[in-house]
TORROMI-932064 format. One line per 2 residues: number of its first residue (from 0); their letters; for each residue x, y, z of C-alpha. Coordinates in pm, 1 decimal. Last residue first. Example, Ala and Ser with C-alpha at 12.3 -4.5 7.8 and 13.67 -1.06 7.14 Angstrom:
BEGIN
1	sa	1367.0,-106.0,714.0 ~ 1230.0,-450.0,780.0 .
REM end
This chain:
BEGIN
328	xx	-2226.9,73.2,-1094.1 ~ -2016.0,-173.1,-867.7 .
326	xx	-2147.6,-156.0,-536.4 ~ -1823.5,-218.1,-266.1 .
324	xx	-1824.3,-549.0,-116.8 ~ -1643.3,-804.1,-368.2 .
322	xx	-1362.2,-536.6,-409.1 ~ -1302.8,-477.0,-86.6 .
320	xx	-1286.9,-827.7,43.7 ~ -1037.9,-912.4,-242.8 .
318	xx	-843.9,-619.4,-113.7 ~ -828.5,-716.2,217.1 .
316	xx	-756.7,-1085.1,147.1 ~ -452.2,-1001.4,-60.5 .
314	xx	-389.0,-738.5,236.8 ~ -267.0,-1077.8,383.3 .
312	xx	-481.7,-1216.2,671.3 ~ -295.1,-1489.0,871.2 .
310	xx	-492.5,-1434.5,1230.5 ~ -166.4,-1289.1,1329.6 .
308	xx	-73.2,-1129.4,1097.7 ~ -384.2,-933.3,1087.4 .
306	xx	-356.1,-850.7,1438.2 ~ 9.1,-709.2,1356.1 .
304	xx	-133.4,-446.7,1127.5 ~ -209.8,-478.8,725.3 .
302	xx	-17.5,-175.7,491.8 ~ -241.2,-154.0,172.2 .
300	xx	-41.8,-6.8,-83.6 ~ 151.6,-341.5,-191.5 .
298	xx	-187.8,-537.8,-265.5 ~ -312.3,-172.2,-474.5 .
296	xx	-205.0,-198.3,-809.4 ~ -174.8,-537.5,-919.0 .
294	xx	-523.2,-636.3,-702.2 ~ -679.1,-280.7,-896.6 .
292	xx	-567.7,-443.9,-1224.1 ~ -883.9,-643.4,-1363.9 .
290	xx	-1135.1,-446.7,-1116.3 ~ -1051.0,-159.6,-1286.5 .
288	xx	-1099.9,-289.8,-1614.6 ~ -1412.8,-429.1,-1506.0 .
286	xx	-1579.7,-102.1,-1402.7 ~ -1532.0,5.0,-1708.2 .
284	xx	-1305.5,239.9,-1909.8 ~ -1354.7,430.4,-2232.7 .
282	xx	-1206.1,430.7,-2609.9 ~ -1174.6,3.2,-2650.7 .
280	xx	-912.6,-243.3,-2796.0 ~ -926.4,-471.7,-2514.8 .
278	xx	-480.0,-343.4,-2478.8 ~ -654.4,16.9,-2440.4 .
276	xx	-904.2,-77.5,-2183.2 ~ -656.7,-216.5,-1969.7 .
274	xx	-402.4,85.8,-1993.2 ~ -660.8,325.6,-1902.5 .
272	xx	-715.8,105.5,-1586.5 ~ -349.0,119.2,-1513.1 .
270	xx	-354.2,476.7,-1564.8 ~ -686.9,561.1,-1309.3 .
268	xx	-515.4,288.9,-1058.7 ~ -167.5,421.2,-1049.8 .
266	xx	-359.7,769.3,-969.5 ~ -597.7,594.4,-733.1 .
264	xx	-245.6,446.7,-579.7 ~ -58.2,808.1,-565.7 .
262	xx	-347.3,944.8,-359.4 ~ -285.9,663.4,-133.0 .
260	xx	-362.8,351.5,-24.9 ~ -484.8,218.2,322.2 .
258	xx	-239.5,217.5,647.1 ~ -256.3,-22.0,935.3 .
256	xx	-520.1,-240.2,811.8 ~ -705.4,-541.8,1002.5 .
254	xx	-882.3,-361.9,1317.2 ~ -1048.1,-175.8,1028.8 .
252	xx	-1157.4,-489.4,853.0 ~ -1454.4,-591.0,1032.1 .
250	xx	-1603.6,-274.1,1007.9 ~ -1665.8,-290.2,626.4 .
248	xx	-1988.3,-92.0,548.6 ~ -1793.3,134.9,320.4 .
246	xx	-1770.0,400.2,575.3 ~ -1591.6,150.9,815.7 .
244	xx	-1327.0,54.9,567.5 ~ -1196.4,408.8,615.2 .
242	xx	-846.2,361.1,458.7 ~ -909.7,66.0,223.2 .
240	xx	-1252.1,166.6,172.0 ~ -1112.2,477.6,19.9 .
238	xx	-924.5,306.5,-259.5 ~ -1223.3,121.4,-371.7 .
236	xx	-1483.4,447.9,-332.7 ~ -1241.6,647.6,-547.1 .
234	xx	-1243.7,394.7,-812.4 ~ -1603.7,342.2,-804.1 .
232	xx	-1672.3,745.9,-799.8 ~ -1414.0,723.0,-1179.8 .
230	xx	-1696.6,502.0,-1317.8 ~ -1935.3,713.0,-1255.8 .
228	xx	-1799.3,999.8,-1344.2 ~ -1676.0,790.0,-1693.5 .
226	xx	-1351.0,763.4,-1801.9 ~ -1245.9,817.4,-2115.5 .
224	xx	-966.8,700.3,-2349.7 ~ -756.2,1055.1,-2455.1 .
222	xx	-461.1,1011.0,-2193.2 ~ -394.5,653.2,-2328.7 .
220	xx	-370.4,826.6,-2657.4 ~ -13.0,979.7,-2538.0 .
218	xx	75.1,663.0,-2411.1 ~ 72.3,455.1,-2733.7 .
216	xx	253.6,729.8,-2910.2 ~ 561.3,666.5,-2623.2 .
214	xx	523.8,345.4,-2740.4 ~ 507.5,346.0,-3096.4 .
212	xx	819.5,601.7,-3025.7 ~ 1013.8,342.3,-2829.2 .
210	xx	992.3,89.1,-3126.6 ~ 827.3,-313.2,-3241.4 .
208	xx	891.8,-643.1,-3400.9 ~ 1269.6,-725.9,-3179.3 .
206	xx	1315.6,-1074.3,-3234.2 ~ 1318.6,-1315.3,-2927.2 .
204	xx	1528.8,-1598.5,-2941.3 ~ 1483.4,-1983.2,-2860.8 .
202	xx	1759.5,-2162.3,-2810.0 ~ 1694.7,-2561.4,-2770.6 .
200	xx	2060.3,-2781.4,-2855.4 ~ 2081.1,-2839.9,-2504.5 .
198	xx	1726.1,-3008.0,-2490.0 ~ 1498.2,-2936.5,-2214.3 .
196	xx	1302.0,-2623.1,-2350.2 ~ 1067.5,-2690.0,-2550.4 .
194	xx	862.4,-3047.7,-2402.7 ~ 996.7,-2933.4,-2080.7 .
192	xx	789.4,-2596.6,-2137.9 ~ 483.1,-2726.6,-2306.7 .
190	xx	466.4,-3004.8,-2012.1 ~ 480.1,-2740.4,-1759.3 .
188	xx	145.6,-2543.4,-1932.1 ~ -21.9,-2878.4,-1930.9 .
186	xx	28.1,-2925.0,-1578.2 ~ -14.3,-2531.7,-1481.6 .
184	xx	266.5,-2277.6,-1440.0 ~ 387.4,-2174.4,-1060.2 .
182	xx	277.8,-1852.9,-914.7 ~ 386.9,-1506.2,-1046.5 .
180	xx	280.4,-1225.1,-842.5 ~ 281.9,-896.2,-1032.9 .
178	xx	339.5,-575.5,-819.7 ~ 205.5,-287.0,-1033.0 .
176	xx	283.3,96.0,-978.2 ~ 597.2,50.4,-871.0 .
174	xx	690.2,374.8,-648.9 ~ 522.8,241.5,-344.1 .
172	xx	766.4,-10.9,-291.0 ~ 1068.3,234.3,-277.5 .
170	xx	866.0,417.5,-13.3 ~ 823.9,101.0,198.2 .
168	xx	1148.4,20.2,175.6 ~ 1230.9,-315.5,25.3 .
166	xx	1284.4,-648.9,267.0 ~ 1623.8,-776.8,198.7 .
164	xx	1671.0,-1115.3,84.8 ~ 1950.7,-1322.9,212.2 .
162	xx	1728.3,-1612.2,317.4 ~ 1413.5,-1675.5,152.1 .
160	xx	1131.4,-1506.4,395.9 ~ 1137.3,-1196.0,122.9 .
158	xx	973.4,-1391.6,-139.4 ~ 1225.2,-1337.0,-459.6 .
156	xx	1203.3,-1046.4,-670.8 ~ 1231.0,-919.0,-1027.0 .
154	xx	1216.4,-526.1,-1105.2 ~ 1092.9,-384.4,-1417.7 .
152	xx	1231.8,-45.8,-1396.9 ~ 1102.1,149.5,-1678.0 .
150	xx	1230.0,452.6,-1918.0 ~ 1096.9,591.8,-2209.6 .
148	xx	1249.3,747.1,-2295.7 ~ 1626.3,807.6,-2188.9 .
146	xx	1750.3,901.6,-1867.5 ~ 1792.7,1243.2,-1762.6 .
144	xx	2127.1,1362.9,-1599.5 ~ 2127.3,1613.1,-1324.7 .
142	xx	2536.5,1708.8,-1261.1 ~ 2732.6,1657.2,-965.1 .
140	xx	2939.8,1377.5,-1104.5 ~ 2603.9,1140.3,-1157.0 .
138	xx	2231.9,1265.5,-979.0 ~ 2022.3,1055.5,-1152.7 .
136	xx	1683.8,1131.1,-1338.3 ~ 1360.8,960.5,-1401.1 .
134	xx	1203.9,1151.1,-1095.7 ~ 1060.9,824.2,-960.9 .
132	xx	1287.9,556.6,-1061.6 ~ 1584.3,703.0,-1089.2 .
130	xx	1557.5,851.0,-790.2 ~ 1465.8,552.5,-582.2 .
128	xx	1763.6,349.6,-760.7 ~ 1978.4,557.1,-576.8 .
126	xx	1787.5,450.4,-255.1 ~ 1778.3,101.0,-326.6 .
124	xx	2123.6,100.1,-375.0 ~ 2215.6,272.7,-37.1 .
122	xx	1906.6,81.4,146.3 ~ 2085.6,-298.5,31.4 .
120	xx	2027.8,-532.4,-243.9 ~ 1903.1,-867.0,-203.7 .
118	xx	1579.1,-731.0,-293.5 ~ 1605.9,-648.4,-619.4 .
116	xx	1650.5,-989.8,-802.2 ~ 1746.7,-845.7,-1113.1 .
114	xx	1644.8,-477.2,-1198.0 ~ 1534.5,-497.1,-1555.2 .
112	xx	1540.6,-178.0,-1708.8 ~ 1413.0,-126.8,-2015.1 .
110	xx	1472.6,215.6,-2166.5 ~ 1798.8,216.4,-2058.7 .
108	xx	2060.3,477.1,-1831.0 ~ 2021.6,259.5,-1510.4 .
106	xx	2299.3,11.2,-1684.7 ~ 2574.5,304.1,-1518.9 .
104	xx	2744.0,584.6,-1757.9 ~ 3082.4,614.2,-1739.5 .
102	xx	3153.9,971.3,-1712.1 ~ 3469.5,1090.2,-1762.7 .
100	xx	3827.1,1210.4,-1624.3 ~ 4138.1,1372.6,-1773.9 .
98	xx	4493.8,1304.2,-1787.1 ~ 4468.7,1195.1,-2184.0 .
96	xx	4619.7,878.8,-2168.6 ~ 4557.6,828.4,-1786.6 .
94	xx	4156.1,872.6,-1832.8 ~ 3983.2,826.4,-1475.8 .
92	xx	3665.5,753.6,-1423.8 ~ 3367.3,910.4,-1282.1 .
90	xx	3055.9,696.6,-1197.8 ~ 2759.9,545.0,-1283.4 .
88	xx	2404.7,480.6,-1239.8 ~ 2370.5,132.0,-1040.7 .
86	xx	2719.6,-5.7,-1012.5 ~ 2725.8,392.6,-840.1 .
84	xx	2494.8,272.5,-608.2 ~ 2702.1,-4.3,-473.1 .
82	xx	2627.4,-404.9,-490.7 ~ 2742.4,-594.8,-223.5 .
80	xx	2456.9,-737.7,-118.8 ~ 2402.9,-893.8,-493.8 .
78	xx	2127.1,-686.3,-743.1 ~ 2209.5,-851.0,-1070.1 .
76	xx	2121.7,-494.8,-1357.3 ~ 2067.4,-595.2,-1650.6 .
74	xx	1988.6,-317.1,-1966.8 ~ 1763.4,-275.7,-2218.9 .
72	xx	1773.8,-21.4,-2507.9 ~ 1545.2,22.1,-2725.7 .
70	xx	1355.9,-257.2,-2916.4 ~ 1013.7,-370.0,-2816.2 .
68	xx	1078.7,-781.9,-2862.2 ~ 1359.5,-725.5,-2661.4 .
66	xx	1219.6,-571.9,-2406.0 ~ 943.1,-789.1,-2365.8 .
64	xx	1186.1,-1085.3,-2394.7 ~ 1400.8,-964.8,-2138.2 .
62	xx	1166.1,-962.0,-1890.0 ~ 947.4,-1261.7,-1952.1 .
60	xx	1343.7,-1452.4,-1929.0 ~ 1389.5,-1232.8,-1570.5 .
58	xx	1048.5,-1381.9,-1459.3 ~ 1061.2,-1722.8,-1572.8 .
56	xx	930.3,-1885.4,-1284.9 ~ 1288.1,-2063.0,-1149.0 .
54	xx	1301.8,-1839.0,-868.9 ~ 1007.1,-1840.5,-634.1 .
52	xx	787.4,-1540.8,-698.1 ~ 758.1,-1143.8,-738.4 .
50	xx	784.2,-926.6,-1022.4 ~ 755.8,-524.2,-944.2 .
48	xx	637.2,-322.1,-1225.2 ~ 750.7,58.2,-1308.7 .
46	xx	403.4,291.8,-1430.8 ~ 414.6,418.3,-1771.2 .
44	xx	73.5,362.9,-1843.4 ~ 139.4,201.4,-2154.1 .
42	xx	493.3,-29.2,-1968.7 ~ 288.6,-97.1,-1671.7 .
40	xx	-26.8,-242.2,-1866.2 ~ 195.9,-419.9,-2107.2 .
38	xx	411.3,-571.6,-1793.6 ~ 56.0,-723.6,-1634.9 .
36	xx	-35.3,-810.9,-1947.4 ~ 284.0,-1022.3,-1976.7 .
34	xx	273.9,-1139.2,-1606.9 ~ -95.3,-1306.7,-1692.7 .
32	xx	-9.5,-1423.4,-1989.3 ~ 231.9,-1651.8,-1820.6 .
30	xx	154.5,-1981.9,-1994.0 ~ 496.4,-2063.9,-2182.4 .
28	xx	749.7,-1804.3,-2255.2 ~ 964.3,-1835.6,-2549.6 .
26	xx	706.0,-1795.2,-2906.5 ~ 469.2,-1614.2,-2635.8 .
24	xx	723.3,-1284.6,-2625.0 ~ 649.1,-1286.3,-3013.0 .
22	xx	308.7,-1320.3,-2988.0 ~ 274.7,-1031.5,-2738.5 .
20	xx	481.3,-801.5,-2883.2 ~ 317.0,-833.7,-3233.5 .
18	xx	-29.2,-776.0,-3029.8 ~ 97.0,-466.6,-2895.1 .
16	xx	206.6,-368.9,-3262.8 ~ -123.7,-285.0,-3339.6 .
14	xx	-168.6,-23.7,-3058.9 ~ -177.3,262.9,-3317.8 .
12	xx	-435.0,140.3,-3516.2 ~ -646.5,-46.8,-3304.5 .
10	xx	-613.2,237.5,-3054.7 ~ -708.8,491.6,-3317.8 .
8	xx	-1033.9,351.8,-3406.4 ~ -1109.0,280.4,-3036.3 .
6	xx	-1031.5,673.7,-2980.0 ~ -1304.1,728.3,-3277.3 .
4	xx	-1559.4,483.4,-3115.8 ~ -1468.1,668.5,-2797.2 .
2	xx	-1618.7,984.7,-2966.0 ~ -1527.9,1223.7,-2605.0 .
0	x	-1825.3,1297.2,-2373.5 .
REM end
């Protein structure tokens, strides 16, 4: 077993300009901590995040505040149906003063990507962005082209009953390691916001108080914070009562789910875990951390069937079943 007191040492130290981020990012947005943890924990355990809720939540502003306050490079990307992959990551171009062509290089090519509204693009865009997104690399003028590091998508997206959305693939989805739902801000919370933001003259700005590399350092002691065998047979148990509820003394919900999570979601849940114990300042993992982000990681994993749909069971309610039934150690 590893000196987590040692690896807690070094997390206070090298993670102290999390907590810069996160009181800078607080100075505009108003009672989403929530959706800014949920970003932190994607962005250490370099894992893309998917935002979803009714527009006027603040999600783009969370989005480019984060990035802002981390320096880098961020780039916008408005996903319209119109929108063509190479508005995505680029395309050749044509130089009449010196007869020759070149690269343009598309908003993909950022550290901090924030993919606007993503589902009211169509499958060729969502496909290109596919790439990017999983083998962080695009395929622009017949050459390979790495994008920079770090790189993350942090995608924005309306309910996909609003009209012109596009449902995403379900191998796009399962890419984003988190999917955030943002729900509306509480009484007091709304009253903070009017109270600061309904005056013309208002313009609050984010200041950049952090760097890629204290980043990219971040994530290389993520790797070192330890996870118990215990610990790591909860995890596995969680994600495997989603595809053999039965075994896990939950009959009633086999009828209820088409397809469980996979290999790629216990992954996504070992990081994101990591990534919770890291922002509480602490060398190891608990049970609790992966209870904190295994609804983030696994409600767009868990595929529910038409029966479920029926009866108005979300896998929301499959994975809050889960994780109140299975033993915690």
């Amino acid at each position: 077993m590893p000196d987590v007191n040692a690896i807690a040492a070094r997390i206070q130290e090298e993670g102290a300009f999390v907590h810069d981020v996160i009181a800078e990012v607080e100075r505009v947005i108003v009672g989403q901590r929530d959706l800014l943890d949920g970003m932190l924990v994607g962005l250490l355990a370099d894992g893309h995040v998917l935002i979803e809720g009714v527009p006027g939540l603040a999600k783009s502003l969370a989005v480019q505040s984060l990035a802002t306050a981390l320096g880098g490079t961020y780039r916008r990307i408005q996903f319209t149906p119109d929108l063509l992959p190479s508005d995505l990551v680029g395309t050749q171009v044509y130089d009449a003063k010196t007869s020759e062509w070149f690269v343009r290089e598309g908003p993909v090519f950022g550290n901090l990507v924030l993919a606007d509204e993503i589902n009211r693009a169509p499958a060729k865009v969502q496909s290109a962005l596919l790439e990017a997104m999983q083998e962080r690399q695009v395929s622009l003028a017949g050459e390979t082209r790495a994008l920079p590091v770090p790189f993350l998508v942090l995608a924005t997206q309306n309910p996909v009953e609003q009209e012109g959305t596009y449902p995403l693939p379900e191998a796009e989805v399962d890419r984003f390691m988190l999917k955030l739902i943002v729900d509306y801000p509480t009484r007091e919370d709304e009253r903070i916001i009017v109270e600061r933001m309904a005056k013309a003259s208002t313009k609050l700005e984010v200041k950049p108080v952090a760097h890629p590399e204290q980043v990219l350092a971040a994530r290389k002691l993520l790797d070192d914070i330890y996870v118990d065998e215990k610990v790591l047979h909860y995890l596995v148990d969680l994600v495997f009562a989603t595809r053999r509820p039965a075994d896990a003394g939950l009959a009633e919900l086999a009828p209820l789910i088409l397809y469980g999570a996979s290999p790629r979601g216990s992954i996504a849940l070992t990081q994101a875990a990591r990534a919770r114990a890291f922002l509480e300042g602490r060398g190891f993992v608990t049970p609790h951390d992966i209870k904190s982000v295994a609804m983030n990681v696994l409600q767009h994993r868990v595929i529910t069937t038409y029966e479920a749909e029926a009866e108005g069971i979300t896998s929301v309610d499959v994975i809050q079943k889960v994780l109140d039934s299975v033993p915690v150690p």
